[in-house]
N, C-alpha and C positions, 0 to 999 in steps of 0.2 A: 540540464537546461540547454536551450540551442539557442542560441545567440541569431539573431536576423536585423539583416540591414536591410531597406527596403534603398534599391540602386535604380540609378536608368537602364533603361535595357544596352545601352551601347554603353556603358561603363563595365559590362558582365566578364569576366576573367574567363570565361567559356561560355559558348552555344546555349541559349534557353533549352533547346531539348535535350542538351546534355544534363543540365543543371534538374532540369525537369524528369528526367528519367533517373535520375539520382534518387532525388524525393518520392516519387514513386519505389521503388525497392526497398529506400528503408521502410514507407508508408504499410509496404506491403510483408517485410519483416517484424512490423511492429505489430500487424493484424495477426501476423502469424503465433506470433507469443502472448498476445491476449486469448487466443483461441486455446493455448495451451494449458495456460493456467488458466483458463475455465472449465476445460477437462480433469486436470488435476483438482480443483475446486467440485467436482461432480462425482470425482470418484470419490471421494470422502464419505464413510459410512459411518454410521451410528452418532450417538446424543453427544451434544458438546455439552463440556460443566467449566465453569467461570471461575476462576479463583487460581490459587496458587497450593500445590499440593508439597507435603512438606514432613517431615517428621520431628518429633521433641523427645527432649530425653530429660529425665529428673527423678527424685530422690521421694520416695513414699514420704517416708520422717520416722520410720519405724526402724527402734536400734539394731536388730536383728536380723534387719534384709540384706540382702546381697546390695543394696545401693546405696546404702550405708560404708563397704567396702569401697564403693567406686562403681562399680556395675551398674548403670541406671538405667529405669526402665523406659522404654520407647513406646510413644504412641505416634501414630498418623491424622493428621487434620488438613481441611482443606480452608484455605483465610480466603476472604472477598470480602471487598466494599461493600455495603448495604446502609444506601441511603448516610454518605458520608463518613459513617464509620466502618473499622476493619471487622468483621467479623469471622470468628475461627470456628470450626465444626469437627469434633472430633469422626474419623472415619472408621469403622470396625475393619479387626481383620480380612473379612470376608469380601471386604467392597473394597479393598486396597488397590488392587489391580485395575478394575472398571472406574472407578475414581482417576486414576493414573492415566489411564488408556484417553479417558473424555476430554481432561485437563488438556493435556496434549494434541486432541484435533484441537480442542479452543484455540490454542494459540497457533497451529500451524494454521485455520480457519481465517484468524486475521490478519497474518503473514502474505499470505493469498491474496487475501481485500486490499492490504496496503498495496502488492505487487499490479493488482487490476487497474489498481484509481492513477500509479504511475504511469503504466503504459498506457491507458486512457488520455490524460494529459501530455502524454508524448504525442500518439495520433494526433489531438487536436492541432497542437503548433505545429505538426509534419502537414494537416491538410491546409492551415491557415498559410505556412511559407506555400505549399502547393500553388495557392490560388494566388499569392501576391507574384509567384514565376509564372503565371500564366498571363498575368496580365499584359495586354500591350496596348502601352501609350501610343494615345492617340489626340490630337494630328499630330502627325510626326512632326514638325515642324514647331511644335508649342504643346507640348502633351498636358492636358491635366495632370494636377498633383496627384499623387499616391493617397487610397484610401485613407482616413483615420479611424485610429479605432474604434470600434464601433457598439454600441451597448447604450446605456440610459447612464449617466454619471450617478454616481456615489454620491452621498450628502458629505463627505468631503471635497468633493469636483474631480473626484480621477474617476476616469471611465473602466467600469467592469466589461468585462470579456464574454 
């Protein structure tokens, strides 16, 4: 999160185009790493599958088996939410892999989403300080106040962004 003061212009610890070319490079670093991960977001191929992929292990109940000894028998399922409850689906051997493979873009899939909607909301507050350093108080001599925030207030009374 970036912390911003909104200052006078003659209280500035350095140069507005310093200041200003600052927030342009990171602006333009941050564009740069949205652009990435939406690449990497593109190059993703094949079906995503939702859930959590997992294996169980347990004991037929038969005196005679091997898992009876200790040896128990393994199967693969894949658990998801549906409609509030967990639900588990056992997977064949055969689809063990493709199952694995899909699981797996899901999650790197939303890993991605969560990383876009950050850098997203980084841009934003890099263009909004942008625009509060470009601003110049005018008349010099009695400048109007600094924007306020700006949006339709909340039915709590804080204004949304």
């Amino acid at each position: 999160m970036i912390c911003i003061d909104i200052v006078p212009a003659q209280a500035y610890a350095y140069p507005v185009a310093e200041r200003t070319s600052r927030l342009r490079q990171r602006l333009l670093q941050a564009s740069e790493q949205h652009h990435e991960q939406v690449e990497r977001l593109l190059d993703e191929k094949g079906p995503l599958i939702r859930g959590s992929f997992g294996t169980r292990s347990r004991r037929c109940g038969n005196p005679g088996c091997h898992c009876a000894r200790g040896e128990k028998h393994t199967s693969k399922y894949l658990s998801a939410t549906d409609e509030g409850r967990v639900r588990q689906v056992h997977v064949p051997a055969g689809e063990e892999d493709r199952v694995a493979a899909g699981v797996a873009r899901y999650r790197r899939f939303w890993r991605m989403r969560k990383r876009l909607v950050q850098i997203g909301a980084l841009v934003r507050e890099l263009v909004d300080e942008l625009g509060r350093a470009l601003i110049l108080p005018y008349p010099p001599k009695a400048p109007l106040p600094p924007p306020s925030r700006r949006g339709r207030k909340a039915k709590d009374g804080t204004r949304r962004s």
